[in-house]
N, C-alpha and C positions, 0 to 999 in steps of 0.2 A: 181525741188526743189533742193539749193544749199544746204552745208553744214551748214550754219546759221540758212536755214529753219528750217533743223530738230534739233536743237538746242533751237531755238523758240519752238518749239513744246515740246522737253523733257521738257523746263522749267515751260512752262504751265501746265504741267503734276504734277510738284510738286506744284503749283501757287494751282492749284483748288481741292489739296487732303494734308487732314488734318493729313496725315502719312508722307508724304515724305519731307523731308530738301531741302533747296536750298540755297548755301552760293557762293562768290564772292573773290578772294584773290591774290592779286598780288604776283609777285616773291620774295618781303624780307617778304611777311605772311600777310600783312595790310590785311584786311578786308573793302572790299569797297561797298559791300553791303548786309547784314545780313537783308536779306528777313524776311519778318513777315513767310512764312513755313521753316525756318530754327528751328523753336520749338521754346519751352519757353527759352527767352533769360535769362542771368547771368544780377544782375543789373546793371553793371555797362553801361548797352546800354541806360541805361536813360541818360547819362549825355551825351550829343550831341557834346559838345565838347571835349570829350576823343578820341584819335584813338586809335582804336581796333585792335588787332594784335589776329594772331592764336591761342598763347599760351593762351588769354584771353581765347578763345572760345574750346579749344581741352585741352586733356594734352601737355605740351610743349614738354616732349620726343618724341610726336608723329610725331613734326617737320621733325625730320632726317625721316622718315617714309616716310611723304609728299613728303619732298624734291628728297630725290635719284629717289620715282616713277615719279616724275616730269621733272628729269634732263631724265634717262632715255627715257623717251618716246620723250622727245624734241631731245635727240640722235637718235632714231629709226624714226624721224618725223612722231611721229602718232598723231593722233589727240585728242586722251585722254587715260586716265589710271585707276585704279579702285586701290582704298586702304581704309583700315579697321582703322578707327579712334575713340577715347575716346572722346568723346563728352561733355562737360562743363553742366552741365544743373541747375547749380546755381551759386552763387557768393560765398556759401561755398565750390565748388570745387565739387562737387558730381558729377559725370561720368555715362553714359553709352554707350555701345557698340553700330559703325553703320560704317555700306559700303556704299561706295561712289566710283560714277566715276565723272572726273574730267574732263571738255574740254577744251580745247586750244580758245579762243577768238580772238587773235590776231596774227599776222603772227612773231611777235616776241616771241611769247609761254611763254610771260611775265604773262598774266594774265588769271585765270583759272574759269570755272563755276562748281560748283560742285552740284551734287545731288545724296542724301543719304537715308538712311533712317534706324530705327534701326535694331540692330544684335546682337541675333535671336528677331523675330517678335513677341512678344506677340498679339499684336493687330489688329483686322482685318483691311481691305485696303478699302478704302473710296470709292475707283474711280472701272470702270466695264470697259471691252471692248464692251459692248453693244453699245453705244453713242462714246466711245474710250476714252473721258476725264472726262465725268461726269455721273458716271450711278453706283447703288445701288447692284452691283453683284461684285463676287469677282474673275472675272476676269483677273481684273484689274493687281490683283499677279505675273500674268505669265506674264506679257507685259514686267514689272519693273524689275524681277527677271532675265529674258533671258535678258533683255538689260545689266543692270548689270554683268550680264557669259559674257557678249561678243557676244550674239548669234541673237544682232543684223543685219540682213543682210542690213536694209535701209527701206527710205519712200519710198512712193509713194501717185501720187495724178492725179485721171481722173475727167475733165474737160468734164461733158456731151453736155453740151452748144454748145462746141466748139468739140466736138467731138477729145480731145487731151490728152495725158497725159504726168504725167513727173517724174521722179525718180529721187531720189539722187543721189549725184556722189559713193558713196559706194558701194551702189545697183549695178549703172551701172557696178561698175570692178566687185562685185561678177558674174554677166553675161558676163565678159568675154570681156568688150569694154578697148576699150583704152583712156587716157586722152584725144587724139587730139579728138576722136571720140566722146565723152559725149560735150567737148564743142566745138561742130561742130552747124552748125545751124540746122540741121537736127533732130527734135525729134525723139528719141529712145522709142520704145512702148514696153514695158515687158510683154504685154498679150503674145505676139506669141513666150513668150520662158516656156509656160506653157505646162506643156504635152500635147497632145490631150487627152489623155485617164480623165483628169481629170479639162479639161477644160469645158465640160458640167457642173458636180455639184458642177462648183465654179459659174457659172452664175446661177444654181439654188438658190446657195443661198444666191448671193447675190439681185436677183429676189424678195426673201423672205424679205431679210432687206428693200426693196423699197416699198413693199405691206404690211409694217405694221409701215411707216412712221418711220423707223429706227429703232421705239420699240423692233423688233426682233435683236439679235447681228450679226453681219456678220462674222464669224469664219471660215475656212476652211481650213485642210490642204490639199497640191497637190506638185505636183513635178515641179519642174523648169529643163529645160534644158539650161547648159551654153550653151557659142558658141564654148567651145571648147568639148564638145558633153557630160561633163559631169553632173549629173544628180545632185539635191539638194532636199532635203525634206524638204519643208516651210509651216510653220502655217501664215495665213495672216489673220489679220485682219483691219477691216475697220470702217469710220462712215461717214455719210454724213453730211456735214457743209455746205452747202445752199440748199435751196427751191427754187421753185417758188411760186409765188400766187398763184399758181392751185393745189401746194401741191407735185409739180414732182421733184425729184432730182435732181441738178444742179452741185453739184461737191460734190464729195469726196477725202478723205484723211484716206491713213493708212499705217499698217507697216508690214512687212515679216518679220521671226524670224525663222535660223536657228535651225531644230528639225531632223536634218539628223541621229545623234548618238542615240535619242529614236527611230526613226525609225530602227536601227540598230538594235537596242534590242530589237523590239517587233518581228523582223521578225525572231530573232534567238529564240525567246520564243516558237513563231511558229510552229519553224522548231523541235525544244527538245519534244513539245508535239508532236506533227506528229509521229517521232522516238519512245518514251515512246509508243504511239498508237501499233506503227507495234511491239514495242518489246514485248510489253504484249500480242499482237497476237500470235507472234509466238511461245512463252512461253505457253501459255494456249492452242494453237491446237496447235502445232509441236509437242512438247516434250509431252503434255498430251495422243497427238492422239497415241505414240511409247508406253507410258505406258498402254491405253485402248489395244493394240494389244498383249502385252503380258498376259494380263487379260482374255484377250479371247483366248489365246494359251491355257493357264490353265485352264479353262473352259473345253473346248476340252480332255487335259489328265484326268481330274476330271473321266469323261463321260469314260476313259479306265477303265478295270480290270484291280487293280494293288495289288500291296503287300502291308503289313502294311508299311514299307519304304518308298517303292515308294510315299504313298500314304500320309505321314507325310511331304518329302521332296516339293510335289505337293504345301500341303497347306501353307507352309513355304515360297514358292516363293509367293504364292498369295498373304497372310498376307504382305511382305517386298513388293512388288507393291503395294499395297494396301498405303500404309505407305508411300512412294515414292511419290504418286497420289497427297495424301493430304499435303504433303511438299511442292510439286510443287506451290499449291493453294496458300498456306500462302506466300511463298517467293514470288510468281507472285503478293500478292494482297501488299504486305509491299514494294515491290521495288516500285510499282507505287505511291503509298502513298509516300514512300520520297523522290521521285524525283519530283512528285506534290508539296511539303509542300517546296521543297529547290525553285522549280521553284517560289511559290508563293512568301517567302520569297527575291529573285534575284527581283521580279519585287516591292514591298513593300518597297525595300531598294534602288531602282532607283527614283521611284518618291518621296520618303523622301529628296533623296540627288539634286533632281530637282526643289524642294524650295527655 
């Protein structure tokens, strides 16, 4: 799958969801094709003979905005850019907020595809990764979103029929190939750079998605090993796009989505409770077990003949151990409460900000 594939693909993504934008624009702003999901048009797209330029469609300040992420990425020769635009959404000028990334179409980086959608999202997401481009679950969110972060890693697409598969040129470098190597004639198969450890229950389930005729989603995350040995945490999803007559999968199509930094964070979530675990252990028998032993020292003197003194001093340590005991309890039980309430709070404010 070349770079145009998966480009076909993002666009059909906005083609068949009633949320996402898809606009067209050459290097001096023309508008060359203002898709019906580019939203409710400004009127002046009735009149067929008008050319359209950006400013009609955006705020015109936003131009400079466009342009430098434009010029830039054509400097870095990357293949697209992502920027936040004021959107026209009548012909009295009314605006609202959306993020957009923008791809390169031609090998002169003249003219760009863009796909957006608004910002922030009041509205839910039409499309699910159950099916991958039409399905009634809100899936769909995170496909859009991570592609938009950049956390796109690439397609991919296996060929049962033919027992084949084939990845984009993306993919291929995040695994570590080289140019000559991706367009060598030699298929490149991305199964065998899946862990072993979690190569099993990604065939489980994608197993699952074939025995319920797709209905079920095919979701799973697992680790990738590059070839230069290092390691990637990928959410993949999938769908299958043809049948046989007999009802058996004949080829699919889907995408991998770098998820290595949430992985980073759940395993440090992990690692603070573990710690919180052992530290409230040891708080509660270490230090309590030293104050039970002075308890029972006292004990012991109690049980001696003593003097009035003596015997006032005795219960005076017992009473302040006593007092000590119960302190312990409180701090022991309030630290773990706020480092639970901070911990919950750390992960509540990751996946807010992974929207």
């Amino acid at each position: 799958m070349n770079y145009h594939d998966a480009i076909q693909a993002l666009s059909h993504l906005a083609v068949v969801s009633d949320y996402y934008l898809q606009v067209t624009i050459d290097n001096t702003g023309k508008i060359l094709s203002p898709h019906p999901s580019f939203g409710q048009p400004p009127t002046f797209f009735e009149n067929k003979e008008k050319t359209i330029y950006f400013s009609d469609c955006f705020e015109a300040s936003n131009w400079e905005i466009y342009e430098n992420k434009r010029i830039k990425a054509w400097r870095n020769s990357s293949k697209s850019f992502t920027v936040s635009l004021q959107k026209k959404t009548s012909s009295e000028g009314d605006l609202v907020n959306t993020k957009w990334e923008f791809f390169f179409l031609t090998e002169e980086f003249d003219i760009c595809l863009g796909i957006g959608h608004p910002d922030p999202s009041p509205m839910p997401y039409s499309l699910g990764l159950g099916n991958f481009f039409e399905s009634d679950t809100s899936e769909g969110k995170e496909i859009i979103d991570s592609i938009l972060e950049d956390k796109l890693l690439g397609f991919w697409e296996f060929d049962l029929a033919k027992k084949s598969d084939k990845i984009s040129q993306g993919f291929g470098q995040i695994l570590g190939y080289t140019q000559d190597e991706l367009a060598g004639t030699t298929l490149i198969s991305w199964d065998k750079h899946i862990h072993p450890e979690d190569y099993t229950y990604l065939l489980h389930d994608l197993g699952n998605h074939f025995k319920s005729s797709g209905n079920t989603p095919f979701k799973r995350e697992f680790r990738i090993n590059r070839k230069t040995d290092q390691t990637i945490w990928a959410l993949g999803f999938g769908k299958t796009i043809e049948w046989s007559t007999e009802g058996h999968p004949t080829k699919i199509l889907g995408c991998i989505l770098d998820i290595s930094d949430r992985k980073k964070q759940e395993i440090w979530v992990k690692e603070h409770h573990y710690f919180l675990k052992e530290l409230a252990f040891e708080q509660s028998h270490t230090l309590r077990a030293r104050v039970a032993n002075i308890l029972g020292i006292v004990d012991i003197l109690e049980s001696e003949p003593q003097n009035a003194e003596s015997n006032r001093l005795v219960q005076l340590i017992k009473n302040e151990t006593k007092l000590l005991d119960q302190s312990l309890k409180k701090s022991i039980k309030e630290s773990v409460q706020k480092n639970m309430s901070l911990e919950n709070d750390f992960l509540n404010e990751k996946s807010t900000s992974s929207l």
